[in-house]
C-alpha positions in Angstrom: 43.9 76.5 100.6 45.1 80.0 99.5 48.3 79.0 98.4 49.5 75.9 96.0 52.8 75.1 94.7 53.3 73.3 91.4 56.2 71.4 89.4 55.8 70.4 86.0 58.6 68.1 83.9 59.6 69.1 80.6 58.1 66.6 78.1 60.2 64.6 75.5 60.5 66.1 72.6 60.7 69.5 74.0 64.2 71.9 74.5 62.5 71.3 78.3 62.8 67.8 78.4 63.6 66.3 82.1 63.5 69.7 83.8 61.5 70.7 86.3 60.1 74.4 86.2 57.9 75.1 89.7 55.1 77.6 89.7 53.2 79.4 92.6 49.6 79.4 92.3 47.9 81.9 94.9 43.9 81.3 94.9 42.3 85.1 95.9 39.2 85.7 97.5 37.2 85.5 94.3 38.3 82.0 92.7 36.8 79.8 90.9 34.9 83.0 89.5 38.3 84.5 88.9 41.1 82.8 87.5 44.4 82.3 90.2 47.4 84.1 90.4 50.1 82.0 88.5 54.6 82.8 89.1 57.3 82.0 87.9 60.0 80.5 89.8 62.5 81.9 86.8 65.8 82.1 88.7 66.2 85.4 86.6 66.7 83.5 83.1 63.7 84.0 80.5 63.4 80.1 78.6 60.3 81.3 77.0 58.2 84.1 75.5 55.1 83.2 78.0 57.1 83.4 81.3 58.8 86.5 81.9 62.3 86.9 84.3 59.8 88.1 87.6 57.8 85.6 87.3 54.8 86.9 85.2 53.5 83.9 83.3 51.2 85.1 79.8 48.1 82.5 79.3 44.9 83.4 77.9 43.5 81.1 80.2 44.9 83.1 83.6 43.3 86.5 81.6 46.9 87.3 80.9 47.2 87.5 77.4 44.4 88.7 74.9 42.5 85.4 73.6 39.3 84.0 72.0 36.1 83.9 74.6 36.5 79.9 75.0 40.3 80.3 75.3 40.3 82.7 78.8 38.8 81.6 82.3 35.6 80.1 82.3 34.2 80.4 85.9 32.1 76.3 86.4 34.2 75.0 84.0 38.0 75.9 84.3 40.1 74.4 86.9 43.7 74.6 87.8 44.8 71.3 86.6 43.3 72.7 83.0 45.6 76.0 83.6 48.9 73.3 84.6 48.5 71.1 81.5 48.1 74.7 79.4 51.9 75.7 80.7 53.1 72.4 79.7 51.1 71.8 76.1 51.1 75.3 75.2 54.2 77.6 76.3 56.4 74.6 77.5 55.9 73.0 73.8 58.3 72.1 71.2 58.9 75.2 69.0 58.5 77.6 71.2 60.0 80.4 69.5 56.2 80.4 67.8 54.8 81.4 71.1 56.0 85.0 70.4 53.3 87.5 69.2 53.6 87.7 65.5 56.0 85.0 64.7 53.0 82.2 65.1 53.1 82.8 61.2 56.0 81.8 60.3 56.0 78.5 61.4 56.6 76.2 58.6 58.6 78.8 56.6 62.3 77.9 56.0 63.2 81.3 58.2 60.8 80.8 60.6 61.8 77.3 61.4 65.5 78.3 61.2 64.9 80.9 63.9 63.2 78.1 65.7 66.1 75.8 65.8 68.2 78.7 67.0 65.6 79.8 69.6 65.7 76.1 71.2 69.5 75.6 71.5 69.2 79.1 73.6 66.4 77.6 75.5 67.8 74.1 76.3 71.0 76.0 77.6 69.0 78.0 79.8 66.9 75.0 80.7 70.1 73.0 81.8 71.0 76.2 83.7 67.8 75.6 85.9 68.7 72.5 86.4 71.8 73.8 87.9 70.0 76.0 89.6 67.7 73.9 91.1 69.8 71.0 92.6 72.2 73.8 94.3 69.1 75.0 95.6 66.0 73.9 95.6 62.5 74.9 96.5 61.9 74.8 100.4 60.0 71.3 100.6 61.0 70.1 97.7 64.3 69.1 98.2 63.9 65.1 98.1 62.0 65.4 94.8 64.7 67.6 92.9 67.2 65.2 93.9 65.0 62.0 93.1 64.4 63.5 90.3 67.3 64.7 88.5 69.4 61.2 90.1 66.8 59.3 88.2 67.4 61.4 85.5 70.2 62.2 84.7 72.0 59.6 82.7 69.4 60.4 79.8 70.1 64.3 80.3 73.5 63.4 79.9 72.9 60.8 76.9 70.7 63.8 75.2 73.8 66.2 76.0 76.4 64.3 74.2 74.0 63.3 71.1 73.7 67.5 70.9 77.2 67.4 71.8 77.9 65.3 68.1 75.1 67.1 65.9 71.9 66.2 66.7 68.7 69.0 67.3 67.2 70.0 70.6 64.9 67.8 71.1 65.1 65.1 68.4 66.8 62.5 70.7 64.7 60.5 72.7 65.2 57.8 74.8 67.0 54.7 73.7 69.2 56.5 71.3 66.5 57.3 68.5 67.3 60.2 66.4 64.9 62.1 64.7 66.9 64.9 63.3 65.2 65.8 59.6 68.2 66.0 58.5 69.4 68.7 60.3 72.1 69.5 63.1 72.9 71.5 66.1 75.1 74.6 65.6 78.9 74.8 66.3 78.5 77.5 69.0 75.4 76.1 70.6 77.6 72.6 70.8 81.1 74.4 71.9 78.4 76.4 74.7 76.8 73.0 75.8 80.2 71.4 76.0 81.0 73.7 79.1 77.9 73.1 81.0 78.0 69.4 80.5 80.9 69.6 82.5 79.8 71.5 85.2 76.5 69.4 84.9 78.3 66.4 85.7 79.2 68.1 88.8 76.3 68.6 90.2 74.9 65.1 89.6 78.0 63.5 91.4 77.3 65.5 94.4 74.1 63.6 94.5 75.5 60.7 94.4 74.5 59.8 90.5 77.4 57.6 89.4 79.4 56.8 86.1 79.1 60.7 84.5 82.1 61.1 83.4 81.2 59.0 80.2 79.7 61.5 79.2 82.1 64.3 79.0 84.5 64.6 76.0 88.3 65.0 77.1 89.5 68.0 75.9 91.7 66.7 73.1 88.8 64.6 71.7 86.5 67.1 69.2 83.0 65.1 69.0 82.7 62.5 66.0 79.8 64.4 63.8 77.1 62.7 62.6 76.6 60.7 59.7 
């Protein structure tokens, strides 16, 4: 096998959550002694400082990005499975903003996080655009799966959408309504921005069949009651 294509789910918790993000994995002449060749399927938008618009994905463990000895490719002992649950732990993470060289240091400073926050409202609009993306066209192959997926699915996108929607931060709503918002809220452009894709969300999960969307979507007299 020469040639391997992957899709990972954005984890709860993450400005990712319930997308899917496929990657093509090309094995060359020299693996396992040499690490494979890991892309992108991007769609042209960049959702994080590891995975570039054509495709180029930054790991330390592809030889990709400058690392510690145990942190690149260790021929015996590193696999592709080990490289798949890197993209989703590591760059696919919950403060991504941090991935970028040089701001790793400013995590837990009251700018740093700020910019954080920021960085993942940008992210989970670019995240719901490849969602978008993907149902009106999907990977050759994979067709059943997107739609499977995102039918399954997409009542909790939705649910997440609208709690953005009335104030809460990407990410801190997970599933059964829980809020975890430490005590902060979602910015008044991010939520006028996600307002228009929710409804063009909505959309594209009626066209595969996923019922009872438009509770979801504020009518356009109706500003969102803010949190308490």
């Amino acid at each position: 096998m020469d040639l391997l294509r992957a899709v990972i789910i954005g984890a709860e918790g993450t400005p990712y959550h319930d997308g899917l993000f496929f990657f093509d994995v090309f094995f060359p002449s020299g693996y396992p002694n040499v690490p494979p060749l890991v892309y992108y399927d991007s769609r042209g938008l960049r959702l994080n400082p590891n995975l570039y618009k054509n495709g180029y994905v930054c790991l330390s463990l592809l030889n990709t990005w400058s690392g510690r000895r145990n942190e690149k490719w260790t021929p015996g002992y590193s696999t592709i499975l080990q490289v798949l649950v890197s993209i989703q732990g590591l760059i696919l993470n919950a403060k991504p903003f941090f991935n970028e060289p040089g701001y790793a240091i400013m995590s837990g400073t009251r700018i740093g996080e700020s910019w954080s926050r920021k960085y993942n409202e940008d992210t989970f609009i670019l995240s719901v655009r490849t969602m978008m993306y993907t149902m009106r066209n999907p990977p050759k192959n994979f067709e059943d799966l997107v739609v499977g997926h995102f039918y399954s699915r997409a009542h909790d996108i939705l649910a997440s959408c609208k709690a953005y929607v009335e104030g809460v931060q990407v990410g801190c709503f997970v599933k059964g309504g829980d809020v975890d918002n430490g005590g902060r809220k979602s910015s008044d452009n991010f939520k006028a921005s996600l307002l228009e894709y929710v409804k063009l969300l909505v959309q594209d999960f009626e066209k595969i069949g996923v019922k009872d969307c438009q509770k979801f979507v504020f009518p356009t007299s109706q500003e969102p009651t803010p949190l308490k």
